[in-house]
N, C-alpha and C positions, 0 to 999 in steps of 0.2 A: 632534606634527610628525614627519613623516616620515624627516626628515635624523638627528634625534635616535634615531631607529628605527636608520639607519642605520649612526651613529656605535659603536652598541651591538655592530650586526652585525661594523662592523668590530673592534674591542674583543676581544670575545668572541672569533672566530676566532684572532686575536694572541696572547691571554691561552692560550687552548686549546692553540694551535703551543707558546707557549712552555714553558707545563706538559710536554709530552709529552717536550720534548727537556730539560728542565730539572725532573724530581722535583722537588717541596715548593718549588718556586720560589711559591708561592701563599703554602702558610703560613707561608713566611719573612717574606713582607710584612704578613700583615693582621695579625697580633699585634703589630708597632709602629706599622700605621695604626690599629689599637682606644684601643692605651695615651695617641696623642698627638692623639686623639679626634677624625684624621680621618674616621676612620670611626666610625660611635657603638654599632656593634656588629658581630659577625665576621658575614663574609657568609653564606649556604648553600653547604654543602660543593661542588654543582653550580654552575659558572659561567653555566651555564644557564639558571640561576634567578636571576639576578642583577638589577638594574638599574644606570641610567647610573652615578649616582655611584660604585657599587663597583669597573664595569668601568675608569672613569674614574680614579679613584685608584691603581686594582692595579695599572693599567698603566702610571701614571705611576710607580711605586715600582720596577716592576719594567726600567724604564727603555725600554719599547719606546715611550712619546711623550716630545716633546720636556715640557717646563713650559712654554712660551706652548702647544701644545696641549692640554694636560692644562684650561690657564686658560679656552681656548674650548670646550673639549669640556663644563666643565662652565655655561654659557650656555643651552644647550637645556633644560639640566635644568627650571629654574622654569616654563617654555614647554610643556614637551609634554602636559600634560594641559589646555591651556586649548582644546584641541579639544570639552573638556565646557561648555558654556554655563555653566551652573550654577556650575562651580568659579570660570570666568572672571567670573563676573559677581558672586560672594563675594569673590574677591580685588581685585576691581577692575582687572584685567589683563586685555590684549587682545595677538592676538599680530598682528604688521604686518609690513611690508615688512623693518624691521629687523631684528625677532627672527627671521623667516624666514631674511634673509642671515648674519645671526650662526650660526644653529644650521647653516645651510651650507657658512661656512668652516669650522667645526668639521667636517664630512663631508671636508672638502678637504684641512687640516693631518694629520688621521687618515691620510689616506690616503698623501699623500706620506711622514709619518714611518713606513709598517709598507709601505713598499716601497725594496727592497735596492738 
């Protein structure tokens, strides 16, 4: 899904500002998101390389989303590969109207909480 694309973009850029002005602001957070196995493993050192969940968590740690957005941001996750038939049709998932608007307010709350 698209929004889930988006939410990343935004993530990512926030994650990135904040590193820049804030050294080790990054691996302050993911060695107690490892240990308390929100994370199930440390990210790749590039946030570049990331996907939603990592961007989604770090950013909730590192306090630039609220926690109801961190809750919606992560919605999209189970969603965005059901663009692949095959996966959606193993898991038995289909994405609708709903899952569409879910992973949109997730684009929406993103944006209001990483604007000053």
């Amino acid at each position: 899904m698209l929004a889930g694309a988006a939410v990343e973009a935004l993530l990512l850029w926030a994650i990135q500002n904040h590193e820049q002005h804030h050294a080790g602001s990054i691996t302050a957070v993911v060695g107690p998101l490892c240990a308390a196995h929100t994370l199930t493993k440390a990210p790749a050192p590039n946030p570049a390389r990331w996907e939603l969940r990592e961007y989604t968590e770090v950013a909730a740690a590192l306090n630039l989303i609220e926690p109801e957005t961190a809750a919606q941001a992560r919605q999209p996750r189970n969603f965005r590969n059901l663009i692949h038939p095959g996966r959606a049709a193993r898991l038995g998932q289909s994405c609708n109207r709903g899952t569409a608007l879910a992973a949109l307010a997730a684009v929406e709350l993103v944006a209001v909480d990483l604007t000053p």
